[in-house]
C-alpha positions as a Python dict, from the first residue, in 0.01 Angstrom:
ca = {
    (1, 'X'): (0, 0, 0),
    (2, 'X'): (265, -274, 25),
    (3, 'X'): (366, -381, -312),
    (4, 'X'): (606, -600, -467),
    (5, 'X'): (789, -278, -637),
    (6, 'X'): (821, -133, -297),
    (7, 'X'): (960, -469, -193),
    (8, 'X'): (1159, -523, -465),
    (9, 'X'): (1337, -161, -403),
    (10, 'X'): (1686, -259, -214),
    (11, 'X'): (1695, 149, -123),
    (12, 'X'): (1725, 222, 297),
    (13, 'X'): (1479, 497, 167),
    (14, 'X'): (1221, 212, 72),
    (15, 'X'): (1325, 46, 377),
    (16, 'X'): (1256, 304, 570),
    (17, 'X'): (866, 369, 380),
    (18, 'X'): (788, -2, 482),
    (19, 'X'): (882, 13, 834),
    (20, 'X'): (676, 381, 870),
    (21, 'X'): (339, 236, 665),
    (22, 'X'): (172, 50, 935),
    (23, 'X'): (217, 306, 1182),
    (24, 'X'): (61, 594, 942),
    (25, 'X'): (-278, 390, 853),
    (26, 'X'): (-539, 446, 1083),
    (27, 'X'): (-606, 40, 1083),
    (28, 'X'): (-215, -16, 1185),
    (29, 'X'): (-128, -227, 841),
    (30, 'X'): (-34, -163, 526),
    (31, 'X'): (-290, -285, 216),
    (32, 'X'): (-192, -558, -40),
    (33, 'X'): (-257, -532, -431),
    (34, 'X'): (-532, -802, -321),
    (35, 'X'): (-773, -586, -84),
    (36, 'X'): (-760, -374, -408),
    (37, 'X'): (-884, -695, -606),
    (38, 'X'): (-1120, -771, -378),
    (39, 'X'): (-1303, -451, -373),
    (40, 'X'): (-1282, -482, -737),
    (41, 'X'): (-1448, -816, -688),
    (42, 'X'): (-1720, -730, -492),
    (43, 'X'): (-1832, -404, -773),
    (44, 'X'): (-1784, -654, -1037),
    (45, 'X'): (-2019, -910, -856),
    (46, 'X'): (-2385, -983, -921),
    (47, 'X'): (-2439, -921, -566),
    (48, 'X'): (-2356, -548, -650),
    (49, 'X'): (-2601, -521, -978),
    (50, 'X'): (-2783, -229, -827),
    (51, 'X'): (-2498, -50, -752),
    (52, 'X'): (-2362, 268, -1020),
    (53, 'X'): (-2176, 554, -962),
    (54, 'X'): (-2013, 497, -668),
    (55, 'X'): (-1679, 540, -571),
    (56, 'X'): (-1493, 273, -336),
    (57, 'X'): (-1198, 349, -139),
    (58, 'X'): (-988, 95, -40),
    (59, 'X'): (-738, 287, 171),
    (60, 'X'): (-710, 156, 531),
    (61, 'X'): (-920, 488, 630),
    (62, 'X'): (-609, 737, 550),
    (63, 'X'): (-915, 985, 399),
    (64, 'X'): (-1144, 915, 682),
    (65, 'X'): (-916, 1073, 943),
}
């Protein structure tokens, strides 16, 4: 998940993480704080009133593969 503390990290080790993410998600890029929001959007909608107990993962399918 891109993020601005893994931006904001100056390290060549962070560096490094942010040039390797794309590659390692099985949808080739990295997720952004708002695909998290928007999942949290769509639970939270009225749309989704008959849904309970479920679990979303918002991961780029890292725990599908």
């Amino acid at each position: 998940m891109d993020s601005p503390s893994l931006s904001a990290d100056p390290s060549p080790e962070a560096a490094a993480c942010a040039r390797r993410m794309p590659d390692s998600t099985p949808m080739g890029h990295c997720g952004a704080p708002q695909d998290i929001a928007y999942g949290v959007l769509c639970l939270a909608s009225e749309e989704a009133r008959l849904v309970t107990g479920t679990e979303l993962v918002v991961d780029g399918g890292c725990t599908a593969v």
